[in-house]
Structures are given as C-alpha cells and as structure tokens.
DSSP file (Angstrom, degrees, kcal/mol; ACC not computed):
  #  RESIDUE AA STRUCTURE BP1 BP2  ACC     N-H-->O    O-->H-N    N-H-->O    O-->H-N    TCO  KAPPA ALPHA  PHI   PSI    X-CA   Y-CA   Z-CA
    1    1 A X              0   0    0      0, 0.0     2,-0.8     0, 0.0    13,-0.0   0.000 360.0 360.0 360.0 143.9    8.4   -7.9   13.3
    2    2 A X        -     0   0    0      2,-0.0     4,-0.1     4,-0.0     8,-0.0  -0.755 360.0-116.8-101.4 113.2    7.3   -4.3   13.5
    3    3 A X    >   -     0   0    0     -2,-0.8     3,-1.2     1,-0.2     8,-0.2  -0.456  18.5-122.7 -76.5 171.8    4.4   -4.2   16.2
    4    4 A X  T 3  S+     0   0    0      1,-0.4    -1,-0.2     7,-0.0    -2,-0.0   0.425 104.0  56.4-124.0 -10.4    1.4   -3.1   14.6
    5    5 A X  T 3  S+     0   0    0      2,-0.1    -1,-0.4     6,-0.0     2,-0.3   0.218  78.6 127.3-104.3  21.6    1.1   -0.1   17.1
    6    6 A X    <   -     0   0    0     -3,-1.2     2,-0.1     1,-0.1    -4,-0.0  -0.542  58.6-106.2 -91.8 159.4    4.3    1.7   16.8
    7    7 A X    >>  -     0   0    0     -2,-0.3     3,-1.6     3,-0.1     4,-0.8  -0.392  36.2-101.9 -69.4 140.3    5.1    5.0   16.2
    8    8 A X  T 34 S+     0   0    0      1,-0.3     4,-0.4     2,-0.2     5,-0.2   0.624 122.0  42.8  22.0 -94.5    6.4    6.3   13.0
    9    9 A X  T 3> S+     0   0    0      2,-0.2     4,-1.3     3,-0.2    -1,-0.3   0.573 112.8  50.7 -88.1  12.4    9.5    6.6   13.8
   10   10 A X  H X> S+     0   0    0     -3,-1.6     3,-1.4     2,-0.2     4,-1.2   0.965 112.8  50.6   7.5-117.6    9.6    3.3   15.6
   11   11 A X  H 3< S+     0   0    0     -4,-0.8     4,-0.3     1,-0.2    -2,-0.2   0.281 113.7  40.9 -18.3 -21.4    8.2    2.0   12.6
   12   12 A X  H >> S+     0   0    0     -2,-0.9     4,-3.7    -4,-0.4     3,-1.0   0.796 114.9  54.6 -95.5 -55.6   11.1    3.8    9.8
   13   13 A X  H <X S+     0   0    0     -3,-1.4     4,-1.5    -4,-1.3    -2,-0.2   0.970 112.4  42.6 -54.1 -63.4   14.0    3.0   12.3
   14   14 A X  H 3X S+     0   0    0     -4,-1.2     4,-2.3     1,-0.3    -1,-0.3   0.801 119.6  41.9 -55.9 -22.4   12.8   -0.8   12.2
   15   15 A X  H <> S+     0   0    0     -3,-1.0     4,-2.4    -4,-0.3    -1,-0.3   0.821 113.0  51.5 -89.4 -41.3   12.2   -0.9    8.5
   16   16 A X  H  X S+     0   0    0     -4,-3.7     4,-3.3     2,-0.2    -2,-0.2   0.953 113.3  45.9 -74.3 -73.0   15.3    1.0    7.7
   17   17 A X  H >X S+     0   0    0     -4,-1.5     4,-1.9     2,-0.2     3,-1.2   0.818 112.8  49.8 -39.5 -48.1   17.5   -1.5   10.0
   18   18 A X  H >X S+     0   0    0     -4,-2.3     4,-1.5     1,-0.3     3,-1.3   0.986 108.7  58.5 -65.3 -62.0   15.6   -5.0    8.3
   19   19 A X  H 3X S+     0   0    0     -4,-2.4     4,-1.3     1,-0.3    -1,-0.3   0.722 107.2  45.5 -66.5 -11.1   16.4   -3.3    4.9
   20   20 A X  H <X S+     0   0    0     -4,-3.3     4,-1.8    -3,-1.2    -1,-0.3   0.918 112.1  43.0 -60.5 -46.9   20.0   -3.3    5.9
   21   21 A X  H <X S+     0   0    0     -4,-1.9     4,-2.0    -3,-1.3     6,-0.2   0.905 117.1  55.7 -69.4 -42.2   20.4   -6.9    7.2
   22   22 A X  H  <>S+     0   0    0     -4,-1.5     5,-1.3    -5,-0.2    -1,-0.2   0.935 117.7  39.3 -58.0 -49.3   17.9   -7.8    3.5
   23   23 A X  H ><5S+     0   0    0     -4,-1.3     3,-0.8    -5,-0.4    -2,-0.2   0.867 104.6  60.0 -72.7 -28.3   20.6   -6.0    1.7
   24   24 A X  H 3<5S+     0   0    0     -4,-1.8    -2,-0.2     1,-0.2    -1,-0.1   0.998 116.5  39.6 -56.9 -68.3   23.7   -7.3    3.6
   25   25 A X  T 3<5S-     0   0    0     -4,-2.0    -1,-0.2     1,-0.1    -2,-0.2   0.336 122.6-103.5 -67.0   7.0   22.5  -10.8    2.4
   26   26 A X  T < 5S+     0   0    0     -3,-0.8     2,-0.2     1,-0.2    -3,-0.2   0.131  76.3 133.3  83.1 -18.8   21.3   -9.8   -1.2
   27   27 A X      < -     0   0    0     -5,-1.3    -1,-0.2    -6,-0.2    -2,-0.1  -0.320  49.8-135.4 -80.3 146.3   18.3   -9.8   -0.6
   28   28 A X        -     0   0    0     -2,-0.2     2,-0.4    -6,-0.1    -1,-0.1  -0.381  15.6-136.0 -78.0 152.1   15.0   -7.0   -1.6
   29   29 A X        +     0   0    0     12,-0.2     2,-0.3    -7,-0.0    17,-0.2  -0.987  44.7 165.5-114.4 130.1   12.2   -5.8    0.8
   30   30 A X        +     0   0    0     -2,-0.4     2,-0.3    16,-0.1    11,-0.2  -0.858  21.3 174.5-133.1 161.1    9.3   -6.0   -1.6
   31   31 A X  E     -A   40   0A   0      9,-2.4     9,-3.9    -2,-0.3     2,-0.3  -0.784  37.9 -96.4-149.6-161.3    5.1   -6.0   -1.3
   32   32 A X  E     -A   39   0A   0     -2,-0.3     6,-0.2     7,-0.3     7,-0.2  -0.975  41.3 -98.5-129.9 129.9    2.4   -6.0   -4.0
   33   33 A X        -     0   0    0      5,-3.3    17,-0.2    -2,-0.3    16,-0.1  -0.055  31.7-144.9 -37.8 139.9    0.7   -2.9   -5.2
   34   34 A X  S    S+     0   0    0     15,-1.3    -1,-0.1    14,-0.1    16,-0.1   0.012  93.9  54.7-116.9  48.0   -2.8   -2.8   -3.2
   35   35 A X  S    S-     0   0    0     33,-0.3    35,-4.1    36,-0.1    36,-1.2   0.311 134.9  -1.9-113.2 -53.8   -4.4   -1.4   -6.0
   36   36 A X  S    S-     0   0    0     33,-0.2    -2,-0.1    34,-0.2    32,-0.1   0.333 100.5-112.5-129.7   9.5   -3.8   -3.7   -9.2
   37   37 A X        +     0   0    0      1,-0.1     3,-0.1    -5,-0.1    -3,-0.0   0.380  57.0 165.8  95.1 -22.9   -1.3   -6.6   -6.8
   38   38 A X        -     0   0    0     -6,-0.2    -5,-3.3     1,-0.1     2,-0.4   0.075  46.7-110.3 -39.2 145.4    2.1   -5.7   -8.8
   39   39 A X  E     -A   32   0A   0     -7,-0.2     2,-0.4    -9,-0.0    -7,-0.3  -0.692  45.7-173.7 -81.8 152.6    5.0   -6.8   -7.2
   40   40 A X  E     +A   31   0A   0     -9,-3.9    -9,-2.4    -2,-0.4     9,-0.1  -0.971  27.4 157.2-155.0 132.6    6.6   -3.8   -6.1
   41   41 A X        +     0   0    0     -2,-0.4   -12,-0.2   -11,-0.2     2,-0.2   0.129  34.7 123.4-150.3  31.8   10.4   -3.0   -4.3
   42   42 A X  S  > S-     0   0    0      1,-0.1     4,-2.2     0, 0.0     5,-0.1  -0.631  73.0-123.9 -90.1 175.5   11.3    0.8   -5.0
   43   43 A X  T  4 S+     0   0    0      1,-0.2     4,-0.5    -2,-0.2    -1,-0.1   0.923 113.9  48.3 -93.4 -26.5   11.8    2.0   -1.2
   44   44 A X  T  > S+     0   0    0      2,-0.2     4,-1.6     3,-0.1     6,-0.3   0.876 114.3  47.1 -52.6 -49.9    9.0    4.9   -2.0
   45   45 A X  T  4>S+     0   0    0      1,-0.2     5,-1.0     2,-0.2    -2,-0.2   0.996 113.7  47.0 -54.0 -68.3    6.4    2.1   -3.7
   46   46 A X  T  <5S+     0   0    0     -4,-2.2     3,-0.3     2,-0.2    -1,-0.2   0.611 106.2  55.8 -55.8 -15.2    7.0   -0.3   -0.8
   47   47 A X  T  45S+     0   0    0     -4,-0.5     2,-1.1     1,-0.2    -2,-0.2   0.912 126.3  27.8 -83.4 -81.4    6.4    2.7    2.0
   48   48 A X  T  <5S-     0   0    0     -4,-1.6    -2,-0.2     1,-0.1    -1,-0.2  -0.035  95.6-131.3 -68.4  35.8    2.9    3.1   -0.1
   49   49 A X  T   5S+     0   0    0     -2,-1.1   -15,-1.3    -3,-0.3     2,-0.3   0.407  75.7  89.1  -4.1  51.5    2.0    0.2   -1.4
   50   50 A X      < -     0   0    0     -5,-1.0     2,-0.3    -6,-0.3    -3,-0.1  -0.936  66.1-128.6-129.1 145.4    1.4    1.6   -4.4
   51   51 A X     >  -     0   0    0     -2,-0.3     4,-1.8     1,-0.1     3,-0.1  -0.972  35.6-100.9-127.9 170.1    3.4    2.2   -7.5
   52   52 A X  H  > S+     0   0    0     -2,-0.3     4,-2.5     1,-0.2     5,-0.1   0.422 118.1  51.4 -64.6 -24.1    3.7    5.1   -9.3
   53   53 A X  H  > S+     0   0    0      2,-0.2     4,-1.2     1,-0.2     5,-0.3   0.944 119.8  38.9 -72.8 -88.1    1.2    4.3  -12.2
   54   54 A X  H >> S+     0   0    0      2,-0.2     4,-4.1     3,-0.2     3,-0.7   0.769 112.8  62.4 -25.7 -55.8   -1.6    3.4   -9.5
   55   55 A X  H >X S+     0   0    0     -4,-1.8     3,-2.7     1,-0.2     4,-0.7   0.836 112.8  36.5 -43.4 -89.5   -0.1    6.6   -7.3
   56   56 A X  H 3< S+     0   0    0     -4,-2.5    -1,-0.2     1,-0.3    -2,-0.2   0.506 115.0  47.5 -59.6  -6.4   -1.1    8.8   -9.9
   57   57 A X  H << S+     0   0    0     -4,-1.2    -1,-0.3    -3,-0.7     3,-0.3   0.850 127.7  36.2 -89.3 -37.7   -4.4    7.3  -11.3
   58   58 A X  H X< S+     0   0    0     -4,-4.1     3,-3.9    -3,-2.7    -2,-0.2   0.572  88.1  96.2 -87.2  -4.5   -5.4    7.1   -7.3
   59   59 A X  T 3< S+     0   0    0     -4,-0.7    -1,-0.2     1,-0.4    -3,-0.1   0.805  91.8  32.4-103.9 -21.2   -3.8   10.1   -6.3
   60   60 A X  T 3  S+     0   0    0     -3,-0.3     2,-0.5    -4,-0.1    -1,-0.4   0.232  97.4  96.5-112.5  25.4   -7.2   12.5   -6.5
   61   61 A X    <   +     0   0    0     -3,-3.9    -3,-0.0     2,-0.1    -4,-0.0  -0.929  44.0 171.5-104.3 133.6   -9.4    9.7   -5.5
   62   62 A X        +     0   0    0     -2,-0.5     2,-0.6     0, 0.0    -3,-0.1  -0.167  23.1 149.7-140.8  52.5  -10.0   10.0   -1.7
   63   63 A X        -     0   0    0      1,-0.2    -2,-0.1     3,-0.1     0, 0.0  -0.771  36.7-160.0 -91.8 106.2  -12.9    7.0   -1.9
   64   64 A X  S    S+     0   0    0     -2,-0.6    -1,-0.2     1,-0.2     3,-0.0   0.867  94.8  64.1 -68.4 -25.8  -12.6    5.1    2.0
   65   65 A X  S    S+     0   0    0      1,-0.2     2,-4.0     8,-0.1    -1,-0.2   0.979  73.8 118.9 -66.2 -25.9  -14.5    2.0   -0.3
   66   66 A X        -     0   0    0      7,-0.1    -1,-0.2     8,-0.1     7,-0.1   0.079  56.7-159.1 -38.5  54.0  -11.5    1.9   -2.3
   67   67 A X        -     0   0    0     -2,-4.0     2,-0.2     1,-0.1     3,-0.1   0.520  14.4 -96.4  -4.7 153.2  -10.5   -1.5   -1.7
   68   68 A X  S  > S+     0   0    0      1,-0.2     4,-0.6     3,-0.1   -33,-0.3  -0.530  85.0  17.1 -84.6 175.2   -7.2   -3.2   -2.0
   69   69 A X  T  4 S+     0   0    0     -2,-0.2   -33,-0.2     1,-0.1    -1,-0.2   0.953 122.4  13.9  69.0  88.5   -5.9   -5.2   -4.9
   70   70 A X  T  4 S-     0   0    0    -35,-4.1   -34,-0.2     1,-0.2    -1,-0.1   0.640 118.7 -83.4  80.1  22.7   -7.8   -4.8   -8.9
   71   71 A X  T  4  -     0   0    0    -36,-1.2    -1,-0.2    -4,-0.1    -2,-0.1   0.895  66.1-177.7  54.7  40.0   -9.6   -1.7   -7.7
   72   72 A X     <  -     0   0    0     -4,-0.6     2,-0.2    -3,-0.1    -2,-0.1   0.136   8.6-163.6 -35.6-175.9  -12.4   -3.5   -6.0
   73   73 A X        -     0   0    0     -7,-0.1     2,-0.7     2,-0.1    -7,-0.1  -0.724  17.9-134.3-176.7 145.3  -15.0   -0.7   -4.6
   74   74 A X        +     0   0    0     -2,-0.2     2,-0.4   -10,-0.0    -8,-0.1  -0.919  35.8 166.2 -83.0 105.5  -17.9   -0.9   -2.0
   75   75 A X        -     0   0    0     -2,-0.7     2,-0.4   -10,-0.1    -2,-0.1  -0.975  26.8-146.5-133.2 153.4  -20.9    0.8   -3.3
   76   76 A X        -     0   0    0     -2,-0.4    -2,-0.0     1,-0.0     0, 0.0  -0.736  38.6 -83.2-103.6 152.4  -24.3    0.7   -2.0
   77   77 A X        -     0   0    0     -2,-0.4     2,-0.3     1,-0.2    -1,-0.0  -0.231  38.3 -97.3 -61.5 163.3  -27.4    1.0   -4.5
   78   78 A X        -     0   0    0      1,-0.1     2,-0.9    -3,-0.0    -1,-0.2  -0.356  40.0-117.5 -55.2  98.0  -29.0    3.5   -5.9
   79   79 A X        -     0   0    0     -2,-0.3     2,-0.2     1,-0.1    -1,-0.1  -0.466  18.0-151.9-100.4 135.9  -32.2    4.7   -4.2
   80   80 A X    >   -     0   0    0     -2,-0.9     3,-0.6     1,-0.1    -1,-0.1  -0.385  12.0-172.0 -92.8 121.3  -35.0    4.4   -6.1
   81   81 A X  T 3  S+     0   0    0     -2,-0.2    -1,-0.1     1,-0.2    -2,-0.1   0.644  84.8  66.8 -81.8 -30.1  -37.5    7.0   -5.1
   82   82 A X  T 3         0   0    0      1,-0.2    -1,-0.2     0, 0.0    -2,-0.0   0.045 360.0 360.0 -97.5  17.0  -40.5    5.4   -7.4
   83   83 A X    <         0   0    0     -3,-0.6    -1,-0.2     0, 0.0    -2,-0.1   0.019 360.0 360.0-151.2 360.0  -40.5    1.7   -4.7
C-alpha cells in the first residue's frame, strides 16, 4: 500500500517495485479511466488515469468541477438578474 502522503518518488519506486512482483506472477496493474470508467493498464494511462482518447478531449480543459467517471460536471446556475 503506497501511503497516501508520499513523495513522488516514494510513490514511483513503490509502484515500479509492485509492477514487478504483478508481472513476475502474470499478472497487470490496471485502473479505470476517471473520465468515461474504461478499464485501462498502459503504464502512462494508469499513471493518469486517463486514456489517451479522454487525455486528448480533456487535455485543454482545466475545469476543477470536472468530475470523475462519464464526465459528470459541477455547475452552479445561471444568475438571473430580472428575480
């Protein structure tokens, strides 16, 4: 388990070593796209939980509502100037 406050590289070192031991045994490191949920297990997709179709439709959006998973979004109404 990678604690949730480590550094960078902390955080690469530990991930590079579990993807060895995943591979030794056959096994993938995979996630899910947090944009449309795809399962996703290139080692660049899984670093950004994104994949490339999503990367590049997001990649000039720099919206903090941007939710994960089917492109949710937070928006607040419109205000109406005439109420």
């Amino acid at each position: 388990m990678i604690p949730t406050e480590a550094s960078p590289k902390l955080t690469e070192r530990l991930t590079a070593e579990l993807r060895e031991r995943a591979e030794a045994l056959g096994l993938v490191i995979a996630t899910r796209c947090r944009f449309c949920g795809t399962p996703l297990w290139h080692r660049r997709s899984v670093a950004m939980h994104a994949g490339p179709v999503c990367r590049k439709r997001h990649e000039t959006e720099n919206d903090p509502g941007l939710t994960p998973a089917k492109k949710s979004q937070t928006e607040a109404a419109p205000i109406n100037p005439n109420h």
